[in-house]
N, CA, C and O of each residue as an XYZ file, in Angstrom:
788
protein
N     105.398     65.563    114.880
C     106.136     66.268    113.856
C     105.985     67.777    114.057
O     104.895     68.264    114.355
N     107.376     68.701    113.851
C     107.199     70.283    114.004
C     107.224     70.589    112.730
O     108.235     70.129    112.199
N     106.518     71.192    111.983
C     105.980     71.979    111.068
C     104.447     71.617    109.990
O     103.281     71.547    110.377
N     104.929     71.458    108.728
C     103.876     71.480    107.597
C     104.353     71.134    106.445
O     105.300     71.784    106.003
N     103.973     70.356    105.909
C     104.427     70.130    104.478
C     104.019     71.436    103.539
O     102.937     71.920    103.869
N     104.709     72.126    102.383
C     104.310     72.981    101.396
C     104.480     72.558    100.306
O     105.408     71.778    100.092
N     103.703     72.925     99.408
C     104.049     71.445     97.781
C     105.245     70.516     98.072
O     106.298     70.683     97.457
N     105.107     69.513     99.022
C     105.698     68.113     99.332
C     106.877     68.569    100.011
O     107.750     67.708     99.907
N     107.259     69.560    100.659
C     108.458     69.767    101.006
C     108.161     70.627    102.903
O     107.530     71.655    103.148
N     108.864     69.739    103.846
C     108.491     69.851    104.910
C     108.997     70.746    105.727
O     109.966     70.375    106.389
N     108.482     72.202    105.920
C     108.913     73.062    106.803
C     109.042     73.324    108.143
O     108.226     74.093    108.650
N     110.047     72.759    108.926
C     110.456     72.430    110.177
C     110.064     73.684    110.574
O     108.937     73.803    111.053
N     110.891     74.791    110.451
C     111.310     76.252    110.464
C     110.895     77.499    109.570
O     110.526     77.376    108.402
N     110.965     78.371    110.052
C     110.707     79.249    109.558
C     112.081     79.647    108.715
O     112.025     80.224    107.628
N     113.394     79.240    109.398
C     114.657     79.947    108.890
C     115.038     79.059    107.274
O     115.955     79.084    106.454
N     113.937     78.435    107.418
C     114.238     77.510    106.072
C     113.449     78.158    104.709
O     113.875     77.848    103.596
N     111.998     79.293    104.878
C     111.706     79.280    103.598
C     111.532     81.190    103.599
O     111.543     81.763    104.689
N     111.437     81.707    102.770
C     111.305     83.335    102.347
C     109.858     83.677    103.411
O     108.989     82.836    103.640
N     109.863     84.929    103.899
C     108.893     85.376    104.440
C     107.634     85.260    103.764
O     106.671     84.681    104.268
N     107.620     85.935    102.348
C     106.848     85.622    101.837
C     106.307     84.342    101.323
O     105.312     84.331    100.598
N     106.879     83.351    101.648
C     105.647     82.047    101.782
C     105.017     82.024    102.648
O     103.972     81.412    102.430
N     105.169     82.648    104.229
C     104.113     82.403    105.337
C     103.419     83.346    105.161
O     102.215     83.107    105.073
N     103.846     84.689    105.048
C     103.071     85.912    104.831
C     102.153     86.437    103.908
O     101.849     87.617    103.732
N     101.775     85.504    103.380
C     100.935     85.238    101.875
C     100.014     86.686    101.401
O      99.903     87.214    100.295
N      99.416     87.062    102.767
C      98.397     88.232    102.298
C      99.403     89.026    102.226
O      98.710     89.844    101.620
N     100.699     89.692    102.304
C     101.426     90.871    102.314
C     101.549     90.831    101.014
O     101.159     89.707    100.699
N     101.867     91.408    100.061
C     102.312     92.264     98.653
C     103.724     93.064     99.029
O     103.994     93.660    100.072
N     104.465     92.895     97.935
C     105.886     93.115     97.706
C     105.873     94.530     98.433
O     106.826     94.437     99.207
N     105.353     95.694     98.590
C     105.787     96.845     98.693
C     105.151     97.156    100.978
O     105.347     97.987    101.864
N     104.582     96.159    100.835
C     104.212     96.158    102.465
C     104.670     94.743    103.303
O     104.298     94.515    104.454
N     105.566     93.818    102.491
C     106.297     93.292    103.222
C     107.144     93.622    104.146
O     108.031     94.217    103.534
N     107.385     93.602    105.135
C     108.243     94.120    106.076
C     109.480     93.474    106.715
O     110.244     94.026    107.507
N     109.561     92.185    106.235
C     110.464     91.327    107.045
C     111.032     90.441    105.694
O     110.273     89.924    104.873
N     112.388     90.381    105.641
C     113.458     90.136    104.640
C     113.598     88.556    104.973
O     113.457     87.640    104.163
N     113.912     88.446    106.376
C     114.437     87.021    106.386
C     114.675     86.542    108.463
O     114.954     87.230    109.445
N     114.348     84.927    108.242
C     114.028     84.308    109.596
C     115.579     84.101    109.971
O     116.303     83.441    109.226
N     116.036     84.658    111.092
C     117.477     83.556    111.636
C     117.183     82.771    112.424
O     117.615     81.652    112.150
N     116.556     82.844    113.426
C     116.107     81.865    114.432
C     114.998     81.801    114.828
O     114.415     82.868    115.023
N     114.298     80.532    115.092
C     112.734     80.521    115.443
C     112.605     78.909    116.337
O     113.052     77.779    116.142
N     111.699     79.592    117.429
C     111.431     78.454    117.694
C     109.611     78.309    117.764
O     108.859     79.093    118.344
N     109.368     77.542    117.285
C     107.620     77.197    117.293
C     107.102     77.811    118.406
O     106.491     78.825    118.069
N     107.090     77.648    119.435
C     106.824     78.178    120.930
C     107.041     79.247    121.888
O     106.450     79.800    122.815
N     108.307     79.306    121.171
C     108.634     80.777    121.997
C     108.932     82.042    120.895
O     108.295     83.090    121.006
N     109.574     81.929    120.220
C     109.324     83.027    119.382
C     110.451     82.997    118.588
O     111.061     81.929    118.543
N     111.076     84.427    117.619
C     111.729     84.303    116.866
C     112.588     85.248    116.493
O     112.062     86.305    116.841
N     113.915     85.540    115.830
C     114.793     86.530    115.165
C     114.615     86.567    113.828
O     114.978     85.572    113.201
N     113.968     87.812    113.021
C     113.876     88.364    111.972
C     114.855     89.495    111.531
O     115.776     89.987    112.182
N     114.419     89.799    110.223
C     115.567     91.075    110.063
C     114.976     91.625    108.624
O     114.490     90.968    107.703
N     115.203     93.228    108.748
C     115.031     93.996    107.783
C     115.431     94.664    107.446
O     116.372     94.875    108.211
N     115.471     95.814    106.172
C     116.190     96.397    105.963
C     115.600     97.562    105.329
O     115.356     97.299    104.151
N     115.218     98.956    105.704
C     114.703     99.887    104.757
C     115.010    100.062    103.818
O     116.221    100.088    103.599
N     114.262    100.233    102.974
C     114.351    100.582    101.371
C     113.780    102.010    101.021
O     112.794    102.433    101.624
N     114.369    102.705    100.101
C     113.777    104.274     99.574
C     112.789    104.057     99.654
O     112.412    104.641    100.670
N     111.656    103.331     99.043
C     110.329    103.231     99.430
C     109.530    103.293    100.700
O     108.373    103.710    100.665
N     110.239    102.792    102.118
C     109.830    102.684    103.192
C     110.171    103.821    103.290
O     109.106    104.438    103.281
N     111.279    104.800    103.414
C     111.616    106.448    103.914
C     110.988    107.334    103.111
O     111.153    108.520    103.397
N     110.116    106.991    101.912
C     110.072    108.304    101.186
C     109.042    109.317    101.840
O     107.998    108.998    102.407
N     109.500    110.504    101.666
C     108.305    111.263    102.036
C     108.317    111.655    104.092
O     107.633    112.387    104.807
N     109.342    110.811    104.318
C     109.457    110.266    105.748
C     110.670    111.483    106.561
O     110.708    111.737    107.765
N     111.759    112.200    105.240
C     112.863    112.491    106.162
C     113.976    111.818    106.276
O     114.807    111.988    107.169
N     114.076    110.648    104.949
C     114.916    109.432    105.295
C     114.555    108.804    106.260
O     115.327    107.850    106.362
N     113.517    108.772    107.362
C     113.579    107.809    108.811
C     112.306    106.733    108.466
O     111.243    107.046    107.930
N     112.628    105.661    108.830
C     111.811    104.376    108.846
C     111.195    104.683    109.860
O     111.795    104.844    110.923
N     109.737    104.843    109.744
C     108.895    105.458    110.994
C     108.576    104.124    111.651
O     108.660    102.950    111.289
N     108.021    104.998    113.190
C     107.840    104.029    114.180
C     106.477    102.815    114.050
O     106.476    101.625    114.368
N     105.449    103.618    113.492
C     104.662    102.763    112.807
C     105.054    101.376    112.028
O     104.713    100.200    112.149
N     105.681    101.888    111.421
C     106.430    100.804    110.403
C     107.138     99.565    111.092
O     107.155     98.361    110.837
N     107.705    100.340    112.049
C     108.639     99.054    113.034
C     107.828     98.179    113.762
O     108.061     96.983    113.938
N     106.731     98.900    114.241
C     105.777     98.176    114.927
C     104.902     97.246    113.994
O     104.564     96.204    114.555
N     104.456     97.395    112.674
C     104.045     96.774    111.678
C     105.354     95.301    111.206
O     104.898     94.184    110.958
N     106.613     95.511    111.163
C     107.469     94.904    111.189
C     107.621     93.430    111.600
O     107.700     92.295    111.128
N     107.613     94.451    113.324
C     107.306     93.309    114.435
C     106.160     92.796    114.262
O     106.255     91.635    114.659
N     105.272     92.964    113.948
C     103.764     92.078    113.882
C     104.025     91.357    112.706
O     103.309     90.356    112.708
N     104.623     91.405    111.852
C     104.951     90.528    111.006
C     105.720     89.267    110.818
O     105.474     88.241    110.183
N     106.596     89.597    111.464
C     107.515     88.699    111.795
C     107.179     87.939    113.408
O     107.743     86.903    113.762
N     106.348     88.547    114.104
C     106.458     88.258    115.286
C     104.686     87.098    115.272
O     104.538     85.880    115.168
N     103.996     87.876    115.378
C     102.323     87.023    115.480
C     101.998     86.556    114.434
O     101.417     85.475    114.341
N     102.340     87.343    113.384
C     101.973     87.045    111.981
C     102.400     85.443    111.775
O     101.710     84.424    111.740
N     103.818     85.661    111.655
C     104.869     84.477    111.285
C     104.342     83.275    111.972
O     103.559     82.417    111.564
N     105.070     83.437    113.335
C     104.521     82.644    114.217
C     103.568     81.681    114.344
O     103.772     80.476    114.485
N     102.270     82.379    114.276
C     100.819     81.949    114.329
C     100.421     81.517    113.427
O      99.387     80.850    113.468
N     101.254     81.788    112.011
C     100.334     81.280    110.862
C     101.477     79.569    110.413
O     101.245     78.611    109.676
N     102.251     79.803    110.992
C     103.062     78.762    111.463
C     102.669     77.163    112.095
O     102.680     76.045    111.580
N     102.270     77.750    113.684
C     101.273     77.102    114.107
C      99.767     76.681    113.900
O      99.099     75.887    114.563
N      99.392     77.481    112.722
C      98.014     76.906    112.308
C      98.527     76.044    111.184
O      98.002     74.931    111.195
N      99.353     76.224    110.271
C      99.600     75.454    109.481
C      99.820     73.775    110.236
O      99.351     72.653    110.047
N     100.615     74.286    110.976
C     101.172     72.672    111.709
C     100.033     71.850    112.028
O      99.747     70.696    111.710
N      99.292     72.955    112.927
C      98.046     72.278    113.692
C      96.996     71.492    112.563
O      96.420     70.413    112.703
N      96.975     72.218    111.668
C      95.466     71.660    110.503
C      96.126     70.837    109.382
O      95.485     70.249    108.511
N      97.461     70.852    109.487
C      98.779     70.041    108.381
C      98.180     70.583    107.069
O      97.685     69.800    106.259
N      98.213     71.804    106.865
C      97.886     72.373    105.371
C      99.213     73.509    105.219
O     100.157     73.418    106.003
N      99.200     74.100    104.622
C     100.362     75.420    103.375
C      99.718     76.535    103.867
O      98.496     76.519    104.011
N     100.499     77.670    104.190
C      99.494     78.935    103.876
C      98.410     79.300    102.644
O      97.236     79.627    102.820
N      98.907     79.199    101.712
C      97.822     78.926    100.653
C      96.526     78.573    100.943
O      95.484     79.209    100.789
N      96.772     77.237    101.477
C      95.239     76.689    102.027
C      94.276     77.365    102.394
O      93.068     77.250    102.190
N      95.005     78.239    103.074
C      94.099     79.075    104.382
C      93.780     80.281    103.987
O      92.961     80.961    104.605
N      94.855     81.001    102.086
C      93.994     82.211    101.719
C      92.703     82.570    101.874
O      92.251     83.646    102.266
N      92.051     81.425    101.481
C      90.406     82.069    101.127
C      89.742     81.513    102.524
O      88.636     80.975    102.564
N      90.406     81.681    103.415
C      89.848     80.861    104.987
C      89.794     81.893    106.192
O      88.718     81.937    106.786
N      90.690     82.630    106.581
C      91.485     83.623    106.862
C      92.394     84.822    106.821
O      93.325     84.902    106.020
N      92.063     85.877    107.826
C      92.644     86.642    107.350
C      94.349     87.197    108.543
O      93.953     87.632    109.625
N      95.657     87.201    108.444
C      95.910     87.269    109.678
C      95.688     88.981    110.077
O      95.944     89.898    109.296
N      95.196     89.132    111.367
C      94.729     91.037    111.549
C      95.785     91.320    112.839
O      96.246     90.410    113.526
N      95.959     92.167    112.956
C      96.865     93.115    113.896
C      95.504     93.981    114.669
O      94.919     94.914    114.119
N      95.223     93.535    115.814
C      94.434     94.068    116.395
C      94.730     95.142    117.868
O      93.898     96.000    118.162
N      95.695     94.991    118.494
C      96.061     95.727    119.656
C      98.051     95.807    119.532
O      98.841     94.974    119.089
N      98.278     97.150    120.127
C      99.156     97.640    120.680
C      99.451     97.709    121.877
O      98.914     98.666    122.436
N     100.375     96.808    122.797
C     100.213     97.740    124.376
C     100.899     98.482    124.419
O     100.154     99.462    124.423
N     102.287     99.015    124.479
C     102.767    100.165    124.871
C     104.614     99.864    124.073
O     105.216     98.791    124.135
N     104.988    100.789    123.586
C     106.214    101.030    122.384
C     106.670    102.158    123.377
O     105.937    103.004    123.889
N     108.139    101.992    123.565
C     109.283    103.263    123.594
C     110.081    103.009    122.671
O     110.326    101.881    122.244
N     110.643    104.237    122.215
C     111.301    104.166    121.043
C     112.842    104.991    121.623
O     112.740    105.975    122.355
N     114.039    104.530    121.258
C     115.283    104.595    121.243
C     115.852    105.631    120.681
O     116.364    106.604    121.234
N     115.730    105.354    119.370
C     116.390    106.054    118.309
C     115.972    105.605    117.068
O     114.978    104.884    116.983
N     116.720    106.001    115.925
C     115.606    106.200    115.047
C     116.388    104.831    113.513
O     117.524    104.398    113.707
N     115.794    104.483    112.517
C     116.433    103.976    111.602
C     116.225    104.527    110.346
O     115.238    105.090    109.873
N     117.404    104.252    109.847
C     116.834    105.193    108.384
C     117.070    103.979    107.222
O     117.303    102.804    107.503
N     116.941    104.611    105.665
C     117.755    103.956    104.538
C     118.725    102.523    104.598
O     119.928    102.613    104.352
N     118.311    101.648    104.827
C     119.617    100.557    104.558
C     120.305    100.212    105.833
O     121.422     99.696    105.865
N     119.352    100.621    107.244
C     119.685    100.163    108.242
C     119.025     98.350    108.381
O     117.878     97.976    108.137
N     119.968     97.679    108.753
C     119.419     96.604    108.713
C     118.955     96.331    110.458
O     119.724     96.438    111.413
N     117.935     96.073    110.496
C     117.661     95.488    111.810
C     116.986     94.133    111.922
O     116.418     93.469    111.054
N     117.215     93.862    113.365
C     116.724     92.572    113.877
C     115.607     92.552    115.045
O     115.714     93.213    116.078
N     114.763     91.891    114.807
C     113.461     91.835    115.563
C     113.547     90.267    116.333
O     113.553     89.184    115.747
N     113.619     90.539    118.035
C     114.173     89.500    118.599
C     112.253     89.805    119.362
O     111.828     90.858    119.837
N     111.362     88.230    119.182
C     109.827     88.670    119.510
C     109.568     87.326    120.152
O     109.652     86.234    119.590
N     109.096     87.672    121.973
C     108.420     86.513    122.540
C     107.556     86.220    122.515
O     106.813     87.190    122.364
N     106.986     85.239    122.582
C     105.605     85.008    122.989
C     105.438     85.011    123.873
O     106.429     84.466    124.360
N     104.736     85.288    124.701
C     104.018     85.758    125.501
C     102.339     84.974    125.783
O     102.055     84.619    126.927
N     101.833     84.873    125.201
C     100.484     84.281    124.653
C     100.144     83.568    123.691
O     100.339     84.226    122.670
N      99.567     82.153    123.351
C      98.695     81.820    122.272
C      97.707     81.283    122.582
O      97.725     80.622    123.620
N      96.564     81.365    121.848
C      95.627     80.130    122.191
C      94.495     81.257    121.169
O      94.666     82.436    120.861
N      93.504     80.446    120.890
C      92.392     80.464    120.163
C      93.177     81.404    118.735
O      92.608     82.377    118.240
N      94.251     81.002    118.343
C      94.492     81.631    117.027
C      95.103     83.577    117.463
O      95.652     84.460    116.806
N      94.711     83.482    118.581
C      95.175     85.149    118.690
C      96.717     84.632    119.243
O      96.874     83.506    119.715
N      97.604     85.427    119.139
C      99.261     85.706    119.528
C      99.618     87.347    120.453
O      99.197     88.454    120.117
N     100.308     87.096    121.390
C     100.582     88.137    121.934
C     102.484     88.041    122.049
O     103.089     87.082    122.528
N     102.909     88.874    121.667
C     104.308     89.322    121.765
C     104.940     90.194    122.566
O     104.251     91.142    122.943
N     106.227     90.142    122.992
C     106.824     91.053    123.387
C     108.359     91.013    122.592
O     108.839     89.972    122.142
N     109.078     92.471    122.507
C     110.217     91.937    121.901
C     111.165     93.001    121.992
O     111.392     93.283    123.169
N     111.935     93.842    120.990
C     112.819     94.517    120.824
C     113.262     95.007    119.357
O     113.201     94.009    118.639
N     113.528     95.714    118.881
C     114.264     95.976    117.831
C     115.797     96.442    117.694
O     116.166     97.249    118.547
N     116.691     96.058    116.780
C     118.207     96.498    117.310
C     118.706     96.555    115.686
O     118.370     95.885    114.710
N     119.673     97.678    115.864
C     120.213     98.107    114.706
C     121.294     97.470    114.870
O     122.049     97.585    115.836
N     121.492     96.444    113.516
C     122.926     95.215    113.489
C     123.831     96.203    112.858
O     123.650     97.134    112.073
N     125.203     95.535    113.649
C     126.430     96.123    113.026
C     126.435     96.075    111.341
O     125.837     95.216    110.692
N     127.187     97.110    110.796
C     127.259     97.111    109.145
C     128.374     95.818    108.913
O     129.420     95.633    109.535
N     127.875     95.113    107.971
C     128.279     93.897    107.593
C     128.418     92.722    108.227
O     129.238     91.962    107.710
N     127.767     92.274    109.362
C     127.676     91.311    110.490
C     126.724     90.517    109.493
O     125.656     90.995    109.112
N     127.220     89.194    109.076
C     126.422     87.411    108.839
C     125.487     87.323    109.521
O     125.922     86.618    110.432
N     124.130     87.608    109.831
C     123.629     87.598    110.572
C     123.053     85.971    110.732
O     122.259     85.565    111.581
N     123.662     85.251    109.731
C     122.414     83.815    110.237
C     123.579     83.457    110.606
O     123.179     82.542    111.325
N     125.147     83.395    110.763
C     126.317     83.024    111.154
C     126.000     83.304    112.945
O     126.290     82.547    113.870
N     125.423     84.440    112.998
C     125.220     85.334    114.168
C     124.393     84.329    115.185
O     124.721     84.062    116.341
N     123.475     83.938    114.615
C     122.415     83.794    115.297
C     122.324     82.136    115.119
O     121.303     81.590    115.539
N     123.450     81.264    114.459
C     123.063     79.885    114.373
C     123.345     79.455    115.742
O     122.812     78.366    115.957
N     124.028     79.943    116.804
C     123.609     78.845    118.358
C     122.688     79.517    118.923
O     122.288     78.973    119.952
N     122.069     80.708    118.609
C     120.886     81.330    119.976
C     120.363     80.081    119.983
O     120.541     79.067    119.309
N     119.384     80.512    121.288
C     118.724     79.800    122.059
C     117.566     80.610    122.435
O     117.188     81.754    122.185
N     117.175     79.721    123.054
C     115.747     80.697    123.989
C     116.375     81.077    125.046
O     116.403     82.284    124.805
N     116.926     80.957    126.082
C     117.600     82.100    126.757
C     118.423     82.975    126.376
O     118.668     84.113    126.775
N     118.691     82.557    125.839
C     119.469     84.420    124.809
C     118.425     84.790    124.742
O     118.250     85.709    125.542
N     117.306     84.480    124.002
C     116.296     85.306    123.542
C     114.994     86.103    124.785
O     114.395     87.178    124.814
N     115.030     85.055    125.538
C     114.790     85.568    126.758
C     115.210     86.870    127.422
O     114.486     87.596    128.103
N     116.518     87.060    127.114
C     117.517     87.797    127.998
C     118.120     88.911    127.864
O     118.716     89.806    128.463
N     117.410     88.198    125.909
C     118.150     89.853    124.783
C     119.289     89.744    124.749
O     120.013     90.713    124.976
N     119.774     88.532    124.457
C     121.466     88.364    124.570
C     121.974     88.571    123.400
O     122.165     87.850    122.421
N     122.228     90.006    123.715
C     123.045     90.522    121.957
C     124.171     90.837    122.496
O     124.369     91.091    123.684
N     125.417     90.819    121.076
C     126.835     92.037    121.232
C     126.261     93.023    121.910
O     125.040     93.022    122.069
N     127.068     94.030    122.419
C     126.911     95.151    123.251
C     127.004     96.394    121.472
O     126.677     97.573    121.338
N     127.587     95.390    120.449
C     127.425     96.244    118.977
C     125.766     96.532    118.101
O     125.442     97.297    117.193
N     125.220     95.789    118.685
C     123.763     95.435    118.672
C     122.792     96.706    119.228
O     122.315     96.575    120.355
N     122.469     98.024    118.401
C     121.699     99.152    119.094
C     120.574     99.412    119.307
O     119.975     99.859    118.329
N     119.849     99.286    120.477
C     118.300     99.111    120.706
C     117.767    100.375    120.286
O     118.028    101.496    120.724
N     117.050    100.057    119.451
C     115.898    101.337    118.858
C     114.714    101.197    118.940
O     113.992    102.084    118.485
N     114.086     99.909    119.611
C     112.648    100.121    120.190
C     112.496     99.003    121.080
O     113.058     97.924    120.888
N     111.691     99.266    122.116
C     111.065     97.900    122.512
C     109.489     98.134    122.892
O     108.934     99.148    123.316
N     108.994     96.909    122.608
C     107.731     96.692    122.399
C     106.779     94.954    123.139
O     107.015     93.754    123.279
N     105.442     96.178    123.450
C     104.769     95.183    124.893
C     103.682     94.754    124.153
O     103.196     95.507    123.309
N     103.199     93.571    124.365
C     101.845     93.403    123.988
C     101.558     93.653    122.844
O     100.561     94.374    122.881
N     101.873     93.464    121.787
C     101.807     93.052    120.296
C     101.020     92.065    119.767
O     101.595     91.047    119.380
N      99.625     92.157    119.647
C      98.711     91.331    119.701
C      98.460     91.014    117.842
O      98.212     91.843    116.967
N      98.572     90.081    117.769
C      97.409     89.806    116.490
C      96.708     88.095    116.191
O      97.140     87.026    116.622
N      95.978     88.251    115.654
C      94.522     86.942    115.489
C      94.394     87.066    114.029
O      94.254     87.947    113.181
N      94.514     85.693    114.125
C      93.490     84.567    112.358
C      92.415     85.092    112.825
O      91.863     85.233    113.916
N      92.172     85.461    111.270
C      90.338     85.896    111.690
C      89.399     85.096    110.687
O      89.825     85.061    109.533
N      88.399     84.559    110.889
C      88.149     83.579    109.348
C      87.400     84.773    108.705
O      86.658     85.530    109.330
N      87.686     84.855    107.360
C      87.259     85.591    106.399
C      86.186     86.082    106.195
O      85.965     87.240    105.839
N      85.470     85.287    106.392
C      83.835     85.797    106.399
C      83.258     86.652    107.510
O      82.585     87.653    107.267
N      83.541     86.230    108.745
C      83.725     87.355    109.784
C      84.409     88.672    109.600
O      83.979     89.737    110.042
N      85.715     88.482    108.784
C      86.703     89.727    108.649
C      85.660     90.808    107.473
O      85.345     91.974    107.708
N      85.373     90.188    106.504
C      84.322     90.781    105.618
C      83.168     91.867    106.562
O      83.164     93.053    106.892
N      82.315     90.760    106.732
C      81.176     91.044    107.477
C      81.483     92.671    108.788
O      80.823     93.710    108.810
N      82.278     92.421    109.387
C      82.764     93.646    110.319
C      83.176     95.030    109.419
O      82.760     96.177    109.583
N      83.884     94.655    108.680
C      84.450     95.684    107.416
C      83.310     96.178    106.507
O      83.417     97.292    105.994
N      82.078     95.311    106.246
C      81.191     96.043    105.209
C      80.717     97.166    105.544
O      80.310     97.367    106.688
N      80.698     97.966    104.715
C      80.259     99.518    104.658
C      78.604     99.558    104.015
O      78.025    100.635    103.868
């Protein structure tokens, strides 16, 4: 079986439930990722977001690069991985609040394109690259979607070679790509213990 049951209801996919059910430790104002179009357990997945006044304030209007890269770890290792632990141990994210923590531990190397501001919606197309012992490694892209493009209309035949290949419209504008996007389940008590002051 591919996924996890969540109060009795069986999540194949990611494109089936709100970010915020996998993303459990995020809070409304550091969520970063709106919604799943395509995912596959193994190889990776298409997300999408959208800045809000809150993400630009103070910024210049521009959704900083930080942020995008936080984005992608969200949607990309975050999602992903907490995905696959669910499947693997057949429990809910919930389960695993007081168990784990998911951490963003390494960066390899970001060029950046151009820039996004206010109400740009983008899409985060993120491979895997790596799993094993609970850590995730990514590689991926970011692209500014055309204004008013369906995006789950968009994205209901990808595949993994599209995704492989970056097979977007040529309307599709690359504003970052990104190497080695690492993050790890950390069990809680360890995550504590390193953090005490």
């Amino acid at each position: 079986m591919a996924g996890y049951y969540d109060k009795g209801k069986l999540v194949e996919s990611l494109c089936s439930i709100h970010p915020k059910e996998i993303l459990i430790a995020y809070g409304p104002k550091k969520l970063l990722v709106d919604k799943y179009h395509w995912h596959s357990p193994t190889k990776g997945i298409v997300a999408s977001y959208t800045p809000t006044d809150f993400d630009v304030e103070d910024h210049f209007g521009i959704f900083r690069g930080v942020d995008q890269i936080e984005s992608f770890v969200q949607a990309t290792a975050a999602s992903l991985s907490m995905f696959l632990i669910c499947q693997k141990h057949n429990c809910a994210p919930e389960d695993l609040r007081d168990k784990s923590v998911p951490s963003f531990i390494s960066v390899g190397n970001v060029n950046f394109m151009a820039a996004l501001e206010k109400g740009d919606t983008f899409v985060i197309l993120g491979k895997i690259t790596y799993y094993k012992f609970k850590q995730m490694v990514c590689d991926g892209r970011i692209y500014r979607c055309p204004q008013g493009l369906d995006l789950d209309d968009y994205f209901k035949d990808f595949n993994e070679e599209r995704l492989l290949k970056y097979d977007l419209s040529p309307d599709f504008k690359l504003i970052s790509d990104l190497y080695d996007i690492t993050g790890r389940e950390i069990d809680i008590e360890y995550f504590r213990a390193i953090n005490k002051k």
